[in-house]
N, C-alpha and C positions, 0 to 999 in steps of 0.2 A: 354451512348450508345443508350438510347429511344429517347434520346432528336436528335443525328445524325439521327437515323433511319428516326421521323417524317420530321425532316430537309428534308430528300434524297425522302421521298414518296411526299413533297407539293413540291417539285422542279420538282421532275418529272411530275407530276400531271400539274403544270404551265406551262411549257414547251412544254408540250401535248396540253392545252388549247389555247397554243400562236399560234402553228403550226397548229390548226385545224382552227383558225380562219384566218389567213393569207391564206391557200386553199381558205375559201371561200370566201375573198378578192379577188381572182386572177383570180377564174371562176366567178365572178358578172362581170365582164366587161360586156357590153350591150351599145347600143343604146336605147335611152329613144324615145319613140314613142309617137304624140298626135293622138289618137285612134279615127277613125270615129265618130260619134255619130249613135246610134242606129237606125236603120231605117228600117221600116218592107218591104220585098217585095211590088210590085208594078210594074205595067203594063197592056197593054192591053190583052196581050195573059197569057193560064198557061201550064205552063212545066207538062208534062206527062213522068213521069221515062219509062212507060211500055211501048212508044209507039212502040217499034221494038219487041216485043211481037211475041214470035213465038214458040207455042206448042209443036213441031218437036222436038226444042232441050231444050225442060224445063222436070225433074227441077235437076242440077248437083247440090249434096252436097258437099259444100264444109268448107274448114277449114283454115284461113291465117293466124292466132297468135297460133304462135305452136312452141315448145321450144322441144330440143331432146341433147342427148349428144354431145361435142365437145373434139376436139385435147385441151391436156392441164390437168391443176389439178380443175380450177372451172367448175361447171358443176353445172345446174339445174333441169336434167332433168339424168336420170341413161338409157338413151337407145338408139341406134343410131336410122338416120333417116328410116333406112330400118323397122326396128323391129315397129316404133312410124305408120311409111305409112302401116303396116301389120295389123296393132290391128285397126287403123281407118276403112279399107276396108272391116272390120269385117260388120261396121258401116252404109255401103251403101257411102263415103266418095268416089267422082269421083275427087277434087279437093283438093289440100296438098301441100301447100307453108311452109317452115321452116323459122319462123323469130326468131334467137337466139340473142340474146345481144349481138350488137355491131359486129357481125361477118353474115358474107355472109354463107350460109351452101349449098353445093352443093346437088342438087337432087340424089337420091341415085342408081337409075337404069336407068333413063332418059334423057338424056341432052336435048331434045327437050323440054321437061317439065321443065325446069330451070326457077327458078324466082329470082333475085335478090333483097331481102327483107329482112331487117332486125329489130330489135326492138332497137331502141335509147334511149340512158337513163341509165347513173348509180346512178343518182343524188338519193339525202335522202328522197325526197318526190313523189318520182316514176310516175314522170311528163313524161310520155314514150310514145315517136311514134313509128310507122309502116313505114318503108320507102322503097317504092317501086320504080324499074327500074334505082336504083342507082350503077353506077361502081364501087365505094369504102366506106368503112364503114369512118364515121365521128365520130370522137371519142371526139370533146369538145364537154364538156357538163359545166352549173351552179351548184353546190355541194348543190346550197339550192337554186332554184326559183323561188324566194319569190313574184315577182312582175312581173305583166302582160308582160309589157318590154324585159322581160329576157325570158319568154315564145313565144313570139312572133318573139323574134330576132332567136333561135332556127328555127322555124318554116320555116321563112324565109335562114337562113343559108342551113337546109336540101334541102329545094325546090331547090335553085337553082342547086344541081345534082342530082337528083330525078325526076319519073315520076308525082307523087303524095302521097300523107302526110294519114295517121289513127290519129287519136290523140286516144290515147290508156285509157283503165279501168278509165275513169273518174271518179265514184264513190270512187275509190280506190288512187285517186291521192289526197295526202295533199295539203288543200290549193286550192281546188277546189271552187269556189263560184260565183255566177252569174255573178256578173262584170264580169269577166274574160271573159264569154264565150259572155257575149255581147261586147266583144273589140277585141278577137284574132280571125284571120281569116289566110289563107294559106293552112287549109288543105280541103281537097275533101269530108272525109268518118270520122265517127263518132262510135268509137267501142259502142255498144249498152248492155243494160244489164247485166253490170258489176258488180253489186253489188246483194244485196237484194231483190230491188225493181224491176219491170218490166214495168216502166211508162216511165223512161226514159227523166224527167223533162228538165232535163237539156238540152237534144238537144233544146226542144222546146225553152228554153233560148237563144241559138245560134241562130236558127231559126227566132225568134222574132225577133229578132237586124238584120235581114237580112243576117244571115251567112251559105248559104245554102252549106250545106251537104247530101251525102248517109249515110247509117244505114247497118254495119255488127256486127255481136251478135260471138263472137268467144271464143273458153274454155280456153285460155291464158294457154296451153296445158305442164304440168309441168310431171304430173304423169300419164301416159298411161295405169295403172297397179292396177289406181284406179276405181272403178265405179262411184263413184259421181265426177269424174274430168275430163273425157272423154265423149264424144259426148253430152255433155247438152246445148252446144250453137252452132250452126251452120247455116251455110246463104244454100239458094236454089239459083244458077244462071242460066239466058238462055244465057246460051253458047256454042259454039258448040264444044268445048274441051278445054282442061285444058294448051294448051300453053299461053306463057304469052301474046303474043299477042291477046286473045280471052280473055283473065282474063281483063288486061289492058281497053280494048273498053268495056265490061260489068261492070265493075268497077265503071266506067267513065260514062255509060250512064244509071245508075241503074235500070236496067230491072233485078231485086234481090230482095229476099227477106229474112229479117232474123228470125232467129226462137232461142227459148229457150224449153229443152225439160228435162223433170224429169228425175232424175234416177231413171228410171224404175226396179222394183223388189229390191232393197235398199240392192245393195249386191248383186244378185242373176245374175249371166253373161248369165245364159241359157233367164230368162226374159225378159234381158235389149236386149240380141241380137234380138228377137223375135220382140219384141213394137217396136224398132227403124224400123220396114221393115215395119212398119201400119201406119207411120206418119201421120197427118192431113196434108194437103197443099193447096194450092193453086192451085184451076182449073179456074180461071179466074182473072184479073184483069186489069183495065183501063181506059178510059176517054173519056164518047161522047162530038159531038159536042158541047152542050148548056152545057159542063163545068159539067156534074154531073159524080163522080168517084163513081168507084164500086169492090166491090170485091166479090167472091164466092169460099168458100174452103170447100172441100169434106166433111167433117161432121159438124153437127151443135155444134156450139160455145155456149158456156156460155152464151159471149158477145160478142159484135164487137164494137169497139167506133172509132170515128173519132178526132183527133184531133187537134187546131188550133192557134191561136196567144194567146201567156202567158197562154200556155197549157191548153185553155180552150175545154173542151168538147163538140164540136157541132153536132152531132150524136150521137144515140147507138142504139143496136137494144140486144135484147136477145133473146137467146136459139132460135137461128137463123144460117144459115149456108151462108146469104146474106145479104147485106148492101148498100146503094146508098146512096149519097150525091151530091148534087149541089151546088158547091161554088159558097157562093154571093159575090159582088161585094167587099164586106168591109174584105172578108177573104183573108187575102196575101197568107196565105197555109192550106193545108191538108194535113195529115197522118191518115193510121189507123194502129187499133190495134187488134189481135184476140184472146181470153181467151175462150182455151176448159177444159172441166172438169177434165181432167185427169194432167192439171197444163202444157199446151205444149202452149205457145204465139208466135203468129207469127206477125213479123213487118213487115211494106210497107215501100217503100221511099215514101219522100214527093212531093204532087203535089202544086206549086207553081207561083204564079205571076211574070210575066218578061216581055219584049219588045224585039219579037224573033227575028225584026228589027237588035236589037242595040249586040246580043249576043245569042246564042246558045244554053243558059243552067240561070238558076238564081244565076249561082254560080259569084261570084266579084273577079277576081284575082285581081283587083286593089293594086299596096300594101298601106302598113301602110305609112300615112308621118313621118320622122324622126325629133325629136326637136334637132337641133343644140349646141343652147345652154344650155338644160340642157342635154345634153350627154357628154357635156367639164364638165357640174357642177358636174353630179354624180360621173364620171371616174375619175376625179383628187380627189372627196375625198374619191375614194378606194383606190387614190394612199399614199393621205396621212393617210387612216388606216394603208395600207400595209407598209408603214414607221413606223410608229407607233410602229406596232409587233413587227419589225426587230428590233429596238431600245430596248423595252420590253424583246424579246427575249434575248439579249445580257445581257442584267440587270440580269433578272432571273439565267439564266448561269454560270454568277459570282458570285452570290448570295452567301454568305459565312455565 
């Protein structure tokens, strides 16, 4: 009787392990790509995110990775989207896109306000984009992404019915490591501040290889009902309202900026509401003539540092509420950064080297070239793993 039982628990157990592997035999399908080689910015002129800079309509808070309940039995989030837009506007929040897994979620009082956005990604290592301005949700995904290839064909798959790409909680996606982000390129914006840390290394990884992106910092908004998991990441836009079409062009021409902000009062709702109406921000930011950037934000900062190729630090100023910098010749970009005491960092986009001649922006849509031949070599031997199982499977099955 113990001896059937163990018999029926390693059968099933195999049987299990056969069919999980053959999944992700089926979603590795990919095109294998020979990857740029890394190459810093460069040109005569530099991209200024801020130049359309206009006081009047600065600065709208806003929030795009934000999860609320849906039609169905899974659910991440226990609240619909009206209840989730209620508690944010608590927050000073002018701007609230719902991006839920895999599904489009309709604005809940607005249809003017309508964004179509959603969060891609069910795979095991939570390698998830933002996909903006798309008609239909795209539902393959790689079960395990293990290799740049497979992240980049993604990338490329969304885009082509998409307005523009997030590549989402970097910190938090397995399997993150520098190659990667010096090889993959296709998306626009770069979720910020995902983790622990507030430095944000890894753009500047992207960055360095020449893979210019924007910078949004968002609470990847699960629990609305918590304090420490609402309004602690959110971006500032000059926009002049929150339809998509104003989102879209701001998005696009990063005149934003992102912010990380404590939970204030550690618990306490009446505090937290109170601190978030006193924000630190941004009263100036820009780029004169002779290439020197600058920024000025209402109270004095801890720090202010500027940052630049393989995240080196070429400014800083303290306990300062101003900073300038002059990009010289050998700097392909700048970013800054702002650390106030009360633990509230606020991010710039990057100003960057281009040839405003040859393009509009330092961003490369160029795509990836595809390798022919090893895209026949990788695909036929998932085909004959996937043979393999079936074979295996059938073995096990019968197992007597």
């Amino acid at each position: 009787m113990v001896r059937a039982i163990v018999h029926y628990i390693l059968k099933t157990l195999g049987l299990a392990l056969v069919v999980f592997l053959f999944m992700v035999c089926v979603t590795s399908v990919t095109p294998i790509y020979r990857f740029r080689a890394p190459a810093p910015f460069q040109g005569p002129d530099i991209f200024n995110p801020y130049r359309d800079l206009d006081t009047a309509l600065c600065w709208k808070r806003s929030l795009f990775h934000c999860h609320t309940r849906v039609k169905g039995p899974l659910n991440e989030c226990e609240f619909w989207p009206g209840e989730v837009y209620k508690d944010l506007e608590k927050f000073g929040y002018e701007i609230v896109t719902f991006s839920n897994h895999n599904e489009l979620t309709v604005h809940p009082f607005d249809t003017s306000l309508q964004v179509n956005v959603y969060e891609h990604g069910y795979n095991l290592f939570k390698y998830h984009k933002l996909v903006f301005g798309c008609k239909k949700v795209v539902h393959f995904d790689h079960l395990i992404p293990l290799f740049a290839s497979q992240k980049q064909f993604q990338l490329d798959y969304l885009g082509r019915g998409s307005d523009f790409i997030q590549m989402n909680h970097p910190y938090r996606t397995i399997g993150t490591c520098k190659k990667h982000f010096e090889e993959l390129s296709g998306y626009e914006i770069m979720e910020l501040d995902s983790g622990s840390g507030t430095e944000n290394e890894y753009w500047d990884w992207a960055l360095s290889a020449g893979h210019y992106s924007f910078g949004l910092a968002n609470d990847d908004l699960h629990y609305p009902d918590r304090t420490s998991k609402i309004a602690v990441r959110c971006n500032f836009l000059c926009s002049p309202d929150g339809t998509y079409a104003s989102i879209k062009k701001t998005l696009l021409g990063g005149c934003y900026y992102a912010m990380r902000v404590p939970d204030y009062g550690d618990g306490d709702w009446t505090v937290k509401y109170e601190k978030n109406r006193h924000l630190p921000f941004v009263q100036d930011i820009g780029m004169r003539d002779d290439g020197t950037i600058y920024l000025k934000v209402s109270v004095a900062a801890d720090s202010i540092k500027v940052y630049g190729q393989d995240h080196a630090t070429l400014a800083r100023t303290d306990r300062c509420d101003t900073l300038s910098y002059t990009i010289r010749p050998e700097d392909p970009y700048a970013r800054m950064t702002a650390w106030f005491p009360e633990g509230e960092v606020i991010y710039t986009n990057p100003f960057a080297r281009y040839d405003s001649s040859v393009s509009a922006t330092p961003y490369d849509g160029t795509p990836q070239q595809v390798s022919i031949p090893l895209t026949i070599l990788f695909n036929l031997l998932l085909l004959a793993l996937a043979i393999g199982l079936i074979v295996l499977f059938h073995k096990i099955l019968f197992w007597k």
